[in-house]
C-alpha positions as CSV (number, residue, x, y, z in Angstrom):
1,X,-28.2,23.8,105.3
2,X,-29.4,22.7,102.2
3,X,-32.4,21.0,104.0
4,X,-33.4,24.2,105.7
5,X,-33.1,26.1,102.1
6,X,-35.7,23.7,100.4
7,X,-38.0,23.8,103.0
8,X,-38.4,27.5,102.9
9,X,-38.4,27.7,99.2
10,X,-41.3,24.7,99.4
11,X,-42.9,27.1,102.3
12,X,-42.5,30.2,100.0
13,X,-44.3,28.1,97.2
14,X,-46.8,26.8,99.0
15,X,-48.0,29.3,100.9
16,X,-47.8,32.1,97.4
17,X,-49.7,29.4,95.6
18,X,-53.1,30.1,96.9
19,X,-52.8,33.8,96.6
20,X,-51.9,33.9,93.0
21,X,-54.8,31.3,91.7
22,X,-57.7,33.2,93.3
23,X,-56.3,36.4,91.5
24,X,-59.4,37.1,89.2
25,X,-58.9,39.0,85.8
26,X,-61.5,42.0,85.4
27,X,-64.2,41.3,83.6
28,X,-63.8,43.8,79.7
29,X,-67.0,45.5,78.9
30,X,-67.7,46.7,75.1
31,X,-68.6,50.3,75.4
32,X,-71.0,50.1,73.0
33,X,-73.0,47.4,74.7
34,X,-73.1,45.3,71.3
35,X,-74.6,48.7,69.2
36,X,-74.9,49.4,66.0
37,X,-72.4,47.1,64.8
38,X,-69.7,49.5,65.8
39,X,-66.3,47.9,67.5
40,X,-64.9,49.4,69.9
41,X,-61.9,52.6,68.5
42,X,-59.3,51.3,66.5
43,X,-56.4,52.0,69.1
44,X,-56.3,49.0,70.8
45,X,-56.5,47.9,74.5
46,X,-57.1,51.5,75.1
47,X,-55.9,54.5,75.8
48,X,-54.1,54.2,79.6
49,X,-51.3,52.4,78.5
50,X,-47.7,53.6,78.3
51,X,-47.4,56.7,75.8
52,X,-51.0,56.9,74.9
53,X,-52.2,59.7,77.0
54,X,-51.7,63.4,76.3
55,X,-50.7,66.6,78.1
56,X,-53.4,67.2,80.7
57,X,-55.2,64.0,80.0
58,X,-54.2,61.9,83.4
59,X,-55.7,65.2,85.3
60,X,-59.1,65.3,83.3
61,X,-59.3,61.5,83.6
62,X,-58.5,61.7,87.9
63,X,-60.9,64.4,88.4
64,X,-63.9,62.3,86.1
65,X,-63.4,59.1,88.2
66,X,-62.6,60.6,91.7
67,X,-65.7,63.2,91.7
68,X,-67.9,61.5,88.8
69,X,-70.7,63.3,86.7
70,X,-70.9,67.3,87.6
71,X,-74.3,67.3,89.3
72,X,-75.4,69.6,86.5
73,X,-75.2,67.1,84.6
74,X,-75.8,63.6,86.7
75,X,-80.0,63.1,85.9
76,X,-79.6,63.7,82.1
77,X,-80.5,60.7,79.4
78,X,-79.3,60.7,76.0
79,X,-81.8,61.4,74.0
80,X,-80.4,60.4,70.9
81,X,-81.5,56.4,69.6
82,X,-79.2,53.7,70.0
83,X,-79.4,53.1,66.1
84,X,-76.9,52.9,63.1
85,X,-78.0,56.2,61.8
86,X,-77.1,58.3,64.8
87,X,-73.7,56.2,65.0
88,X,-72.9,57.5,61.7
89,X,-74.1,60.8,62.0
90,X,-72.4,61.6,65.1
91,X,-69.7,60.1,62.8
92,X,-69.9,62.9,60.1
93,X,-70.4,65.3,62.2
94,X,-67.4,64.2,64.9
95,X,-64.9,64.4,61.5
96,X,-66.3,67.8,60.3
97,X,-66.4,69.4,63.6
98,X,-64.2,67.6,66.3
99,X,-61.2,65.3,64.4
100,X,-59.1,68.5,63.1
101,X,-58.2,69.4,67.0
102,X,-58.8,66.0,68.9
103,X,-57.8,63.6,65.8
104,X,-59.3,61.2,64.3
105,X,-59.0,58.5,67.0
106,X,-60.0,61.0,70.1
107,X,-56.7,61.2,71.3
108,X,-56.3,64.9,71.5
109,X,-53.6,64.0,68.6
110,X,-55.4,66.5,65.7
111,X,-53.4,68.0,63.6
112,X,-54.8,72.2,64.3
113,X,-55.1,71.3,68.0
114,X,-51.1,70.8,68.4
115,X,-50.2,74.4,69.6
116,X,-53.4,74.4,72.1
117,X,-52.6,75.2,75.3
118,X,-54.2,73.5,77.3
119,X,-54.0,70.6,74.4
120,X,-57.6,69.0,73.1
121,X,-58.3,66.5,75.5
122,X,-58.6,62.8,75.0
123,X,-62.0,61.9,74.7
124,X,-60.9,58.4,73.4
125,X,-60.7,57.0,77.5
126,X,-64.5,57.5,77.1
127,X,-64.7,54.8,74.8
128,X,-63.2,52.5,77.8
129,X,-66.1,53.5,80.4
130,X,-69.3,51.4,81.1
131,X,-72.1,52.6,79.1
132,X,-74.1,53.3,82.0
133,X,-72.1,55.3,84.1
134,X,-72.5,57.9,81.0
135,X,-75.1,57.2,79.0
């Protein structure tokens, strides 16, 4: 009995030990693309872990990656340079105009935005996509 027990348990091993060492871990992209100097938002390994997300946010985030860019808005470039300056004015004008409803991370976590319904939405996920799918 104990003979038939250690072979399936070396049969088990054997045959799970290919599997798990061609498991390959994703390769991480910086969303910036190395611009600017700027790191990637202070939050972390992102925002689709436990607890992170807001009200509403798993819905907006499903309906961006199932049907991608609104054709509207699919052929558009940014126009805007790649260049420290417009990093920190889109900075200034993201914390006098944006960071009272969606806080100051993107989270959708602003202070004046907590009684919104629907709540601001997370635009900190964005921060997680490949430059080129949105830029």
């Amino acid at each position: 009995m104990r003979s038939i027990l250690g072979a399936m348990v070396a049969i088990v091993v054997l045959t799970a030990t290919p599997a798990v060492a061609q498991q390959t871990q994703p390769p991480t992209q910086d969303p910036w693309g190395g611009c600017c100097g700027v790191d990637r938002w202070p939050m972390g390994p992102g925002m689709m872990g436990p607890g992170m997300m807001g009200p509403g946010s798993v819905a907006r985030h499903h309906q961006a990656m199932m049907s991608g860019i609104p054709a509207p808005y699919s052929s558009l470039k940014n126009p805007l340079p790649r260049t420290p300056e417009t990093v920190q004015r889109g900075a200034a004008v993201y914390a006098k105009s944006c960071a009272s409803c969606h806080g100051v991370t993107g989270r959708g976590d602003g202070e004046a935005g907590r009684g919104l319904s629907p709540p601001p939405a997370n635009l900190a996920w964005l921060s997680q996509m490949p430059m080129a799918q949105w830029d």
